[in-house]
C-alpha positions in Angstrom: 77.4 189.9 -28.5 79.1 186.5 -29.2 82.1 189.0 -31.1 82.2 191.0 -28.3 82.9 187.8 -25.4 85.2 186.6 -28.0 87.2 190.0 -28.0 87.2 190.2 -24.4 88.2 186.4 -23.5 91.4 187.4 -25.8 91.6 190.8 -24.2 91.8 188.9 -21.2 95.1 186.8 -22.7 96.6 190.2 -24.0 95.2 193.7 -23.9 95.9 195.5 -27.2 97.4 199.2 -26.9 94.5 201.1 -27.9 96.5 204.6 -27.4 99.0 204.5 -30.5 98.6 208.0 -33.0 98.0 206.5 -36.7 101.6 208.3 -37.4 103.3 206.6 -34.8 101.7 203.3 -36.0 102.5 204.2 -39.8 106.7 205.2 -39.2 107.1 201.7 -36.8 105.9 199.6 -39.9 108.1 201.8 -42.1 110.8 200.8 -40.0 110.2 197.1 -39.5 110.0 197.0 -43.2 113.4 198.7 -43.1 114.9 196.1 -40.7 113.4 193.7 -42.5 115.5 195.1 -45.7 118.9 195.6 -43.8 118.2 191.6 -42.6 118.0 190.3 -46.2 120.9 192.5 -47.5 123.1 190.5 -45.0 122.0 187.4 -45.0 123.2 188.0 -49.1 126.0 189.4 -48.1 127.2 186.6 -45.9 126.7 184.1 -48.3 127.6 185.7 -51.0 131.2 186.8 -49.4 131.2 183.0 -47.5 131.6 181.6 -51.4 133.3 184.0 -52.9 136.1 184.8 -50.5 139.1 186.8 -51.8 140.7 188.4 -48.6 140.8 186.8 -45.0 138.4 188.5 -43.2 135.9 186.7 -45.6 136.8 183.5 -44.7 136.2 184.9 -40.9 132.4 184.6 -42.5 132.6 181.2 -43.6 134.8 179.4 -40.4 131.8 181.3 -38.2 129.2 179.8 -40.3 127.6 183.0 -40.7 125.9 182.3 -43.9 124.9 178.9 -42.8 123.0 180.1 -40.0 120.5 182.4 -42.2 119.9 179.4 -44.1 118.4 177.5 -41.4 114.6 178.2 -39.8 115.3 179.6 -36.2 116.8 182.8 -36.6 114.1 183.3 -39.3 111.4 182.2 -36.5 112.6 183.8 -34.1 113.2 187.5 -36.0 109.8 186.8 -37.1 108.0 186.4 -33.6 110.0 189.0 -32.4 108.3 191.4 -34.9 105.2 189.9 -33.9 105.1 190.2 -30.3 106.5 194.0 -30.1 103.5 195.1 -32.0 100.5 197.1 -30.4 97.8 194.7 -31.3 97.4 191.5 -33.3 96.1 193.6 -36.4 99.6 195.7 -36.6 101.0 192.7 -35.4 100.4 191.3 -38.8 100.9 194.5 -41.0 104.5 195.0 -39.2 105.1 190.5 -39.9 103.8 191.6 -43.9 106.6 194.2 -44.0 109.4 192.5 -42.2 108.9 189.5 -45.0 108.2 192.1 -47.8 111.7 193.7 -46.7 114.0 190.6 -46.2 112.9 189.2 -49.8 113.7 192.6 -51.1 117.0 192.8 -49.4 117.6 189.4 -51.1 117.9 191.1 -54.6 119.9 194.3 -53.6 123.7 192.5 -53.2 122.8 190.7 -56.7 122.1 193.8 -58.2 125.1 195.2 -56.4 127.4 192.6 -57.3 126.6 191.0 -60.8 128.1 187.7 -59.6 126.4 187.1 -56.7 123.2 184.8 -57.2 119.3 185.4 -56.2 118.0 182.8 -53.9 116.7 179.9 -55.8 113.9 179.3 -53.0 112.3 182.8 -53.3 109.2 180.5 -54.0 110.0 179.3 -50.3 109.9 182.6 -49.4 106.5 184.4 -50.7 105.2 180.8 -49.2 106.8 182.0 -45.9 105.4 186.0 -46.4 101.7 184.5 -46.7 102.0 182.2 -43.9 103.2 184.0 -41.4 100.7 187.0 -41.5 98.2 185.4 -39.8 100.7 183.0 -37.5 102.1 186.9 -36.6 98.0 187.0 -35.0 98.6 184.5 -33.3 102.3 184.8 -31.8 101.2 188.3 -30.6 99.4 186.9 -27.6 102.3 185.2 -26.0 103.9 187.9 -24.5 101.9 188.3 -21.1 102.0 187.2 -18.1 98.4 185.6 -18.1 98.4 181.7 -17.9 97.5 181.3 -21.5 100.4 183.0 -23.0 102.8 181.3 -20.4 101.6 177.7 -21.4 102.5 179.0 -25.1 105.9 180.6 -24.7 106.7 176.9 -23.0 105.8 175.5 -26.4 107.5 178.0 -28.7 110.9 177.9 -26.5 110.5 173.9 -26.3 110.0 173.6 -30.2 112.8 176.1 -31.3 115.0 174.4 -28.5 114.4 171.0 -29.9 114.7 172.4 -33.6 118.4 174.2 -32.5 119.9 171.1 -30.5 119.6 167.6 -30.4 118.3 166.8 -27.4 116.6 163.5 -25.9 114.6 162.9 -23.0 117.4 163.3 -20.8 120.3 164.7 -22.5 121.2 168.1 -24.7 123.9 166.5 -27.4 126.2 169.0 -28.5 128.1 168.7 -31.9 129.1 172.3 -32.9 130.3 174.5 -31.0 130.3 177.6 -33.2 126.6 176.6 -34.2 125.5 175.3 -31.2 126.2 179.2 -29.9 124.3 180.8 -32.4 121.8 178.6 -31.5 122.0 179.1 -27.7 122.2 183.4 -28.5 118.4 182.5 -30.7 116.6 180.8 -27.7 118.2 183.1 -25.3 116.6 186.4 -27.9 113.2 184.5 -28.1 113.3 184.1 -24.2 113.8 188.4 -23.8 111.4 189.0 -26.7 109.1 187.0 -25.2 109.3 187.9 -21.6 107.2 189.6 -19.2 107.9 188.8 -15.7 110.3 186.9 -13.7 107.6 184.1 -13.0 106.6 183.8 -16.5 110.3 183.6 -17.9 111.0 180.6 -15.4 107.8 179.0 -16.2 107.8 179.4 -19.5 111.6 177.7 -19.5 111.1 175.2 -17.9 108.0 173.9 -19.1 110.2 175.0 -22.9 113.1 172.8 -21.7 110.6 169.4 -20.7 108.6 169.7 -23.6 112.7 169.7 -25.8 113.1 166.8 -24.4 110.0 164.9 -24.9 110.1 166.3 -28.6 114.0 165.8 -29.3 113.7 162.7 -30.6 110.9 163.1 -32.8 112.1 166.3 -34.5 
């Protein structure tokens, strides 16, 4: 009985899709796992043609920072909780986070096996840590995209966090310092707003609860 309240309060928070066919749910994981590879090839691939560039459109790569930006923990969150909260319960939600991971680490080894100079990632440690972790964080994440009160307090903390994490920002100011990154930054919060969403009073809400609680934590992260 206690299982079943407990099921219900969250039900109440999110309702899971209980309607999905086993194929359907087999070919989307399948495919996340695909993403998940063609995500890791390219994050290789820019840094790979960002130090090694012999023509001008790879220096294109490096002025926009391309390779820089896969080496820093937004896009990486927000990819991540975009997985997460697309899923049709928190049970897939955590199968389709395992396959995304499982995908990008592989894609990490293709371009050095494609080209012999490029390097492997020296933090692939980092990485597995990263796979295990955010399985059950994927659990989690999958309840803040609803409309319920719940969710809406959360997405104000996940959009307040990454926002503090992509800009520094004070109590009462949003310091820019580069423009190209600061961009790249602005497109991540913006994706994590839309994957996130579910209603015009939860998106503006959820903002700007995200953009009070960047402030308060600018200065401490």
């Amino acid at each position: 009985m206690k299982k079943l309240i407990k099921s219900d309060a969250l039900d109440r928070i999110r309702e899971p899709e209980t309607d999905v066919s086993l194929a359907s749910s087999i070919v989307s994981t399948i495919l996340v796992a695909i993403f998940g590879l063609i995500v890791g090839i390219v994050a290789q691939t820019f840094e790979y043609f960002a130090s090694n560039s012999s023509v001008w459109w790879m220096d294109i790569i490096k002025d926009l920072q391309l390779n820089v930006v896969f080496h820093k923990f937004p896009i990486w969150f927000m990819l991540g909780l975009t997985v997460a909260v697309s899923s049709s319960r928190p049970l897939k939600a955590a199968i389709n986070e395992f396959a995304f991971f499982a995908g990008v680490i592989v894609g990490f080894n293709v371009v050095p096996i494609a080209f012999s100079q490029a390097s492997r990632p020296d933090n692939m440690g980092t990485w597995i840590i990263a796979l295990i972790v955010s399985v059950p964080l994927a659990m989690v994440f999958w309840y803040a995209k609803s409309r319920s009160w719940p969710s809406i307090a959360f997405d104000a903390i996940i959009i307040g966090v990454l926002s503090a994490l992509c800009f520094d920002c004070g109590f009462l100011y949003f310091h820019f310092n580069d423009l190209i990154m600061d961009l790249i930054n602005a497109v991540i919060v913006i994706l994590t707003v839309v994957a996130l969403s579910s209603g015009v009073i939860q998106i503006v809400v959820s903002l700007i609860g995200g953009i009070l609680i960047a402030l308060i934590l600018g200065p401490v992260i």
